[in-house]
N, CA and C atoms as an extended XYZ file, in Angstrom:
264
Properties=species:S:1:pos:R:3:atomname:S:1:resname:S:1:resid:I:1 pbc="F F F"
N        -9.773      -27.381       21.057 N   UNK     1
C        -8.575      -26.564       21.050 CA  UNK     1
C        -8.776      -25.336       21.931 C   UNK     1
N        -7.573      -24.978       22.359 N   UNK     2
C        -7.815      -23.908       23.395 CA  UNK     2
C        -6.987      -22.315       22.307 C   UNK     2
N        -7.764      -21.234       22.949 N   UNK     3
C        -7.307      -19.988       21.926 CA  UNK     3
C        -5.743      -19.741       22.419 C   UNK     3
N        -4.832      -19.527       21.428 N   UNK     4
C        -3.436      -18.969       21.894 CA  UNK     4
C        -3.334      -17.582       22.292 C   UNK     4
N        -4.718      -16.493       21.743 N   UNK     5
C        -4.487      -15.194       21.990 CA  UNK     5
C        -5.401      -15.087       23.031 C   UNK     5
N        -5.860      -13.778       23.314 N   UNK     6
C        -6.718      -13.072       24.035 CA  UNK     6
C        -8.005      -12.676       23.169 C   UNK     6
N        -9.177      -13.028       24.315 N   UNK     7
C       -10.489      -12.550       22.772 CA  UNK     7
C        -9.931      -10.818       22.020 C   UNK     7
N        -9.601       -9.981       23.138 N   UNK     8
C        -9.626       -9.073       22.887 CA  UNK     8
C        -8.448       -8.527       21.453 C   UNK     8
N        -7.390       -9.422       22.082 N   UNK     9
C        -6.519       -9.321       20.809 CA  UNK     9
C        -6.845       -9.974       19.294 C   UNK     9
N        -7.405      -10.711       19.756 N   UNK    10
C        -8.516      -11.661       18.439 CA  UNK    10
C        -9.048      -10.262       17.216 C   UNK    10
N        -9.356       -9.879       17.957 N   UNK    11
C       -10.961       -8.761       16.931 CA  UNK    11
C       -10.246       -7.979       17.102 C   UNK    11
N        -8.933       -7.307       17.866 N   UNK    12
C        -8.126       -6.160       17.412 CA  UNK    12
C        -7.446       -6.739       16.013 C   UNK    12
N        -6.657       -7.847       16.178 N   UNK    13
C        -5.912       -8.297       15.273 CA  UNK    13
C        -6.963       -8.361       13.520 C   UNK    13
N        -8.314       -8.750       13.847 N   UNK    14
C        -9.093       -8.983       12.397 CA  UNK    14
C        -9.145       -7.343       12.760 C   UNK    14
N        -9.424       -6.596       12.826 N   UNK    15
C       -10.522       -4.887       12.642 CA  UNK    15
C        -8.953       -4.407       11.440 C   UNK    15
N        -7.528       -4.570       11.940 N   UNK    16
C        -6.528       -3.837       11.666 CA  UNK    16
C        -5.875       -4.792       10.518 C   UNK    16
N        -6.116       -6.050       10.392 N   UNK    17
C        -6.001       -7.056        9.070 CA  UNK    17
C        -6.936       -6.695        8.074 C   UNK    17
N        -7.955       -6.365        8.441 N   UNK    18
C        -9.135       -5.816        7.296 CA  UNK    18
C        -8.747       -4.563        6.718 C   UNK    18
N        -8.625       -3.663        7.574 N   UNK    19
C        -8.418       -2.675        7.441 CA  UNK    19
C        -7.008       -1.813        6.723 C   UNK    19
N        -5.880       -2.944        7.113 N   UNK    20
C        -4.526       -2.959        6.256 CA  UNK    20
C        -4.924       -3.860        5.089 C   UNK    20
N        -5.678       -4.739        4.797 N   UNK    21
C        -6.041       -5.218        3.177 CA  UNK    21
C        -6.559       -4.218        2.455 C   UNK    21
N        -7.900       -3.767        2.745 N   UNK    22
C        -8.527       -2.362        2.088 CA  UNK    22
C        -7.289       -1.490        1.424 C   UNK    22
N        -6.658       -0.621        2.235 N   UNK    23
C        -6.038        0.175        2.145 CA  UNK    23
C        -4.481       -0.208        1.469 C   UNK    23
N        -3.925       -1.472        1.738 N   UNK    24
C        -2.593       -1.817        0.599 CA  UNK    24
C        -3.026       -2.553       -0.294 C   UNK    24
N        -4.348       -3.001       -0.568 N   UNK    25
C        -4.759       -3.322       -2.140 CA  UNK    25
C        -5.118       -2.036       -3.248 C   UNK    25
N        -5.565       -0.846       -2.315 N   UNK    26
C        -5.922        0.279       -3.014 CA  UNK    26
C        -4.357        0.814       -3.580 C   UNK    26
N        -4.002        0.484       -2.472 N   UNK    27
C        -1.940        1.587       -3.236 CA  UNK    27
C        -1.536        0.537       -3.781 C   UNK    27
N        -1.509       -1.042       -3.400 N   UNK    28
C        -0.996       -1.696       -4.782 CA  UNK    28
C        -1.174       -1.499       -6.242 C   UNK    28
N        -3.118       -1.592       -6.395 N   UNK    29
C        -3.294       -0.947       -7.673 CA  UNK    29
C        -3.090        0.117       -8.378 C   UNK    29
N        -2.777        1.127       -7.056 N   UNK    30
C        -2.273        2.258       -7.622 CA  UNK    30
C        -1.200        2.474       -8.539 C   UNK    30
N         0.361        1.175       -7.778 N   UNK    31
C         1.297        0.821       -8.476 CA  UNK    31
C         0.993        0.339       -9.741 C   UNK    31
N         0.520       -0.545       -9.337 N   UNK    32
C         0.739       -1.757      -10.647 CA  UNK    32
C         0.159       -1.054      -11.683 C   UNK    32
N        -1.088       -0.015      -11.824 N   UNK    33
C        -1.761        0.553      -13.056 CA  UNK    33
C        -0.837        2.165      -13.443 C   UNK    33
N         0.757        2.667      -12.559 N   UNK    34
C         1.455        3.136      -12.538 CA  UNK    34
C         0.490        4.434      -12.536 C   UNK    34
N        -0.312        4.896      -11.308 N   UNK    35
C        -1.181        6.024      -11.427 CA  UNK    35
C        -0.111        7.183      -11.025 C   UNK    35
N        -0.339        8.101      -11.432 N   UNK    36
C         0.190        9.157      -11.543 CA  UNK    36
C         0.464        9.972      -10.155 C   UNK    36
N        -0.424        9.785       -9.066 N   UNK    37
C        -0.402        9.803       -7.600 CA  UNK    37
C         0.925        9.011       -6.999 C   UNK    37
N         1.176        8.168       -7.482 N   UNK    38
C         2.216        7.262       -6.987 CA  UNK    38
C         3.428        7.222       -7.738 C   UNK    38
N         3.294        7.381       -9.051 N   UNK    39
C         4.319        7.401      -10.033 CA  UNK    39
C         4.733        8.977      -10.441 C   UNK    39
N         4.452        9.901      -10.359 N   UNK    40
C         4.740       11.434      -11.075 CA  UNK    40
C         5.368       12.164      -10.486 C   UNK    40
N         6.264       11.883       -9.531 N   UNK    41
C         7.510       12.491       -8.547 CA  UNK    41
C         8.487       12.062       -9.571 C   UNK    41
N        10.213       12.614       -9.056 N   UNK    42
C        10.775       12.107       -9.539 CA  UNK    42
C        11.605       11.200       -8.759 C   UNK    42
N        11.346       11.224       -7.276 N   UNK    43
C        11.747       10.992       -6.652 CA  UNK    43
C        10.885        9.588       -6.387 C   UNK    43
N         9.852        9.646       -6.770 N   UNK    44
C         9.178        8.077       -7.174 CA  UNK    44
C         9.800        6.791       -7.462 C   UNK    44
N         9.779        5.162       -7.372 N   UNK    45
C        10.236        4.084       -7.855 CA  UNK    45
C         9.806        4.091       -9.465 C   UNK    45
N        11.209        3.472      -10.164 N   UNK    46
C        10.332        3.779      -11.913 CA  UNK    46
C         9.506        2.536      -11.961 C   UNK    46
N         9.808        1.310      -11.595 N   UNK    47
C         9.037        0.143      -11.803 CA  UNK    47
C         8.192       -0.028      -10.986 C   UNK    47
N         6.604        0.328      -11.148 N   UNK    48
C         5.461        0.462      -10.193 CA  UNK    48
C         4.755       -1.285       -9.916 C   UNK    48
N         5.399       -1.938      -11.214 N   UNK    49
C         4.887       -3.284      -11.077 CA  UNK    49
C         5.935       -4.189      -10.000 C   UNK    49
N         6.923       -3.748       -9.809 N   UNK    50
C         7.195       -3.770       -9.040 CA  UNK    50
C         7.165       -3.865       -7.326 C   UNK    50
N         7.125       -2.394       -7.084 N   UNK    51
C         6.775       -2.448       -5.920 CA  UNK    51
C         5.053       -2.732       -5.771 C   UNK    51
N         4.471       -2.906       -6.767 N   UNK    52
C         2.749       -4.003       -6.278 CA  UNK    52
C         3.252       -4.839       -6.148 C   UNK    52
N         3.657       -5.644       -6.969 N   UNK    53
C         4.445       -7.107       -5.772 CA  UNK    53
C         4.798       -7.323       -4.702 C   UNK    53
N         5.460       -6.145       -4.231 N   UNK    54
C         5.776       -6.638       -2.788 CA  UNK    54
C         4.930       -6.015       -2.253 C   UNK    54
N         3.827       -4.692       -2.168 N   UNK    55
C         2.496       -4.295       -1.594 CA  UNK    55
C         1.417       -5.564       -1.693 C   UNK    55
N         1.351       -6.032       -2.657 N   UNK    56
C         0.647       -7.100       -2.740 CA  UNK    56
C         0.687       -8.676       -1.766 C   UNK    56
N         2.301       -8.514       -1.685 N   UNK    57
C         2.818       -9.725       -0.594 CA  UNK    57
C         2.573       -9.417        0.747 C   UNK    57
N         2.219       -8.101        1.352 N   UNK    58
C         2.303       -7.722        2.435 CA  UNK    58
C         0.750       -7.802        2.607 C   UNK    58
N        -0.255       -8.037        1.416 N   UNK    59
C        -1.736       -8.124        1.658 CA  UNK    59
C        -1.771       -9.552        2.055 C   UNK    59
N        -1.024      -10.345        1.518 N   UNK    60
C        -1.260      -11.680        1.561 CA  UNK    60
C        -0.958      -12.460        3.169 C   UNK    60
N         0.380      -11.409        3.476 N   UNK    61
C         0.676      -11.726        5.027 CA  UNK    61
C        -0.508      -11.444        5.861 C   UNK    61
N        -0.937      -10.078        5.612 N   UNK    62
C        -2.218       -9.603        6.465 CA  UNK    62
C        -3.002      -10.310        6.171 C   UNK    62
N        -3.609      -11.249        5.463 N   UNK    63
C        -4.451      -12.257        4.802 CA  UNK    63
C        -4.672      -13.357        5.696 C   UNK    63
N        -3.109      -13.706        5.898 N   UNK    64
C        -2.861      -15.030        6.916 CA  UNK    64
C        -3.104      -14.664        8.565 C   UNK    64
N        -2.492      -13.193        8.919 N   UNK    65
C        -3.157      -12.805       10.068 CA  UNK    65
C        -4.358      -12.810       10.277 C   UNK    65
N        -5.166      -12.459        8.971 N   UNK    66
C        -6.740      -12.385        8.980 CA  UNK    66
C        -7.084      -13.644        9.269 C   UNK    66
N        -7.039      -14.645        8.735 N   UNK    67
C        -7.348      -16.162        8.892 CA  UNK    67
C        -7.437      -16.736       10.365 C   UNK    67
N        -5.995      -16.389       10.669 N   UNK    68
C        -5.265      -16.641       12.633 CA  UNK    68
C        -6.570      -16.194       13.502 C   UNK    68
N        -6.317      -14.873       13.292 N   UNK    69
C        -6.936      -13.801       14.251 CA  UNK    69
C        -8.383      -14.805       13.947 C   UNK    69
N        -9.223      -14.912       13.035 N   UNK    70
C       -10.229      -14.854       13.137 CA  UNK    70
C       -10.727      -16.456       13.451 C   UNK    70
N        -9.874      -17.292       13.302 N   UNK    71
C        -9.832      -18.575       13.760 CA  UNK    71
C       -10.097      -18.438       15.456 C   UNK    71
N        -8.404      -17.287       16.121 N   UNK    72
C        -8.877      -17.333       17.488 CA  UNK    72
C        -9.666      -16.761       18.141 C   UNK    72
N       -10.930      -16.050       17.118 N   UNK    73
C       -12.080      -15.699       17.800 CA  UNK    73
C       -13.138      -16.401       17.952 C   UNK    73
N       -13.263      -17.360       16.890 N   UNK    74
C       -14.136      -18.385       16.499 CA  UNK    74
C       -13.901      -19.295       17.986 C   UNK    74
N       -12.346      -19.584       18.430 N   UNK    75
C       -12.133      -20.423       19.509 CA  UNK    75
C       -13.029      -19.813       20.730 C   UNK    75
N       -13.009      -18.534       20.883 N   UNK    76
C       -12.935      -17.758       22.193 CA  UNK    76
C       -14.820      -17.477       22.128 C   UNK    76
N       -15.435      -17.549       21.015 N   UNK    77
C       -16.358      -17.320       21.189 CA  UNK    77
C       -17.573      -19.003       21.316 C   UNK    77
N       -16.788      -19.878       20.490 N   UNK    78
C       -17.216      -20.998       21.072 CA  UNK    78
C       -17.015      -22.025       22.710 C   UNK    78
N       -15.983      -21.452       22.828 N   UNK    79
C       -15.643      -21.558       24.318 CA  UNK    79
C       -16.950      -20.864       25.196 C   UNK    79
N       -17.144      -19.894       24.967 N   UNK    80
C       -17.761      -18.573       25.721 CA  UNK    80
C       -19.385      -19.503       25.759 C   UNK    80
N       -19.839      -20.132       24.809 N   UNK    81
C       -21.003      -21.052       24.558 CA  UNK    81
C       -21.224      -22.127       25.653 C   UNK    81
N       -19.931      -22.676       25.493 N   UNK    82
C       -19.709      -23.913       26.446 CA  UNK    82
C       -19.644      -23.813       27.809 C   UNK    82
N       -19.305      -22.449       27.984 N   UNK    83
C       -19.317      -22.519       29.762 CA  UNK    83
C       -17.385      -22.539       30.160 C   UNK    83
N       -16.685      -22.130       29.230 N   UNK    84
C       -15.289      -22.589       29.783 CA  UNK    84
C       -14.469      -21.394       30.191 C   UNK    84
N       -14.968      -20.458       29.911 N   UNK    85
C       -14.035      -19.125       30.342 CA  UNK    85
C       -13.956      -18.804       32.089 C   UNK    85
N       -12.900      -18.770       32.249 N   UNK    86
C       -12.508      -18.653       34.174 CA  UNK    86
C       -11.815      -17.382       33.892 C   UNK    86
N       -12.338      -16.710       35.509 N   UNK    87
C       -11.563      -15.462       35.753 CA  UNK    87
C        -9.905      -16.069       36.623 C   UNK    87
N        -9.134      -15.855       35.908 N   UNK    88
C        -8.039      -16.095       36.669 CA  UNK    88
C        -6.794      -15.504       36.413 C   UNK    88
């Protein structure tokens, strides 16, 4: 199989999929355990289990980017083994 991205976009795409999981699993739980950081405005959502659901769905998308991305590095770096990369 040949890579659909660029190596370079490859390992941008995993560094910023990792890095958006870390960080919207931390504020999901924040929701869902209704911490007081997230919930104690009044201007806050009242149902915190809530919006973790859909913080949580947006980990799962970044999840599947994570998978992609790191599939088309796996391509680009086994290519790179074989001898197939051309400047063109």
């Amino acid at each position: 199989m040949k890579p659909v991205v660029s190596a370079m976009n490859a390992w941008t795409c995993i560094v910023v999929s990792v890095f958006a999981i870390v960080i919207l699993s931390v504020i999901g739980a924040m929701f869902k355990t209704n911490h007081h950081a997230m919930m104690g405005s009044t201007e806050d959502p009242k149902d915190g289990t809530a919006v973790a659901g859909a913080v949580f769905g947006a980990v799962v998308v970044y999840g599947i980017f994570l998978v992609f991305c790191a599939s088309q590095a796996w391509l680009h770096m086994r290519a790179s083994r074989q001898g197939d990369i051309r400047l063109s």
